[in-house]
C-alpha positions as CSV (number, residue, x, y, z in Angstrom):
1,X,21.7,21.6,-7.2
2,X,19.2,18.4,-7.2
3,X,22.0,16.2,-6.2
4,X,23.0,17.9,-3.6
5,X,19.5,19.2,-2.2
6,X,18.7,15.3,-2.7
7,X,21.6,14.8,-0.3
8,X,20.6,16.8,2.2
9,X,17.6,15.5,2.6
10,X,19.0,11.8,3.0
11,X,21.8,12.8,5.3
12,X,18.2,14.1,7.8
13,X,16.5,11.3,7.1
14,X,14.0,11.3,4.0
15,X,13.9,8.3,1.8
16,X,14.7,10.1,-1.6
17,X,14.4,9.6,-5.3
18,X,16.6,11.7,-7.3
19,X,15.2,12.3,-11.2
20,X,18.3,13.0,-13.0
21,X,19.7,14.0,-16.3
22,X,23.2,14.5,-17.1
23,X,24.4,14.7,-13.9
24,X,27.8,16.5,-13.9
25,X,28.6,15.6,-10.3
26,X,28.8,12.1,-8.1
27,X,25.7,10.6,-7.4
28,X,24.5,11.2,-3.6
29,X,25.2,8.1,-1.6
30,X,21.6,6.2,-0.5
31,X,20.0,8.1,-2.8
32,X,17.8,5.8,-5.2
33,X,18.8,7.4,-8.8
34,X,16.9,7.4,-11.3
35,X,18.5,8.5,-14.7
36,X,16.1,10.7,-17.2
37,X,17.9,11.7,-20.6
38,X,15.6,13.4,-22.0
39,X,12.7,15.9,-20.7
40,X,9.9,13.6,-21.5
41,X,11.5,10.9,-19.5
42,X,12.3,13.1,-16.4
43,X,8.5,14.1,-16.7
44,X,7.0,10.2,-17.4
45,X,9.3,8.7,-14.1
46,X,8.3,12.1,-11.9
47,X,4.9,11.4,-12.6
48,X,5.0,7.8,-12.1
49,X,6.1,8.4,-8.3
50,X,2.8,10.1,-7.5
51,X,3.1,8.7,-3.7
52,X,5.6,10.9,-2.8
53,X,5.0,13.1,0.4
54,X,7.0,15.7,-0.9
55,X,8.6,16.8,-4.8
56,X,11.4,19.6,-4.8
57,X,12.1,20.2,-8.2
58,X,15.2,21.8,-9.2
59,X,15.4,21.1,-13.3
60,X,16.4,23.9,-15.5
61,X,14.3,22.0,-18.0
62,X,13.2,23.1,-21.2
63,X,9.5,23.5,-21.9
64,X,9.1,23.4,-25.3
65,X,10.6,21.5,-28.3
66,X,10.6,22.1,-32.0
67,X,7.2,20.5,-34.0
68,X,10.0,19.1,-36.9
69,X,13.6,18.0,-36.7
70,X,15.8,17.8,-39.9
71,X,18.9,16.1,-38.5
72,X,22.2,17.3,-39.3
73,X,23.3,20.8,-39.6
74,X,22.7,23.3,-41.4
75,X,25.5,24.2,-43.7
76,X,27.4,27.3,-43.1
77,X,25.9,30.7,-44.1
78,X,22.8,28.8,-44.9
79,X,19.6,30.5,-43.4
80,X,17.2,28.0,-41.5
81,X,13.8,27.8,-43.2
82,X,11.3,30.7,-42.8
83,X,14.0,32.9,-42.2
């Protein structure tokens, strides 16, 4: 939906930056992409465009992440700790 509501807002006439992760459909033509893996990066490069005149956000971003990561997976019938 961000690449196409950053579209529409080219096609009138806005000078747009699109903030994108894993986008799953063409990029919008004179759009100025920026690519954001990861939802600290889309957060850091939004927030580094403070000038804006006007921010549409359209992210199903996740707002949390877990304090530890072990890597891997976890084995099959295995139960995750503090289960």
């Amino acid at each position: 939906m961000g690449a196409a509501l950053a579209a529409e807002a080219r096609r009138r006439g806005a000078e747009v930056t699109l903030v994108a992760s894993n986008l799953a459909v063409p990029m919008p033509v004179g759009v100025d992409v920026v690519q954001a893996p990861t939802a600290e990066d889309v957060a850091r490069e939004t927030l580094a465009r403070g000038d804006a005149d006007v921010v549409v956000m359209a992210a199903a971003v996740a707002d949390y992440r877990p304090a530890s990561s072990r890597g891997g997976q976890t084995a099959e019938g295995r139960r995750a700790p503090g289960r």
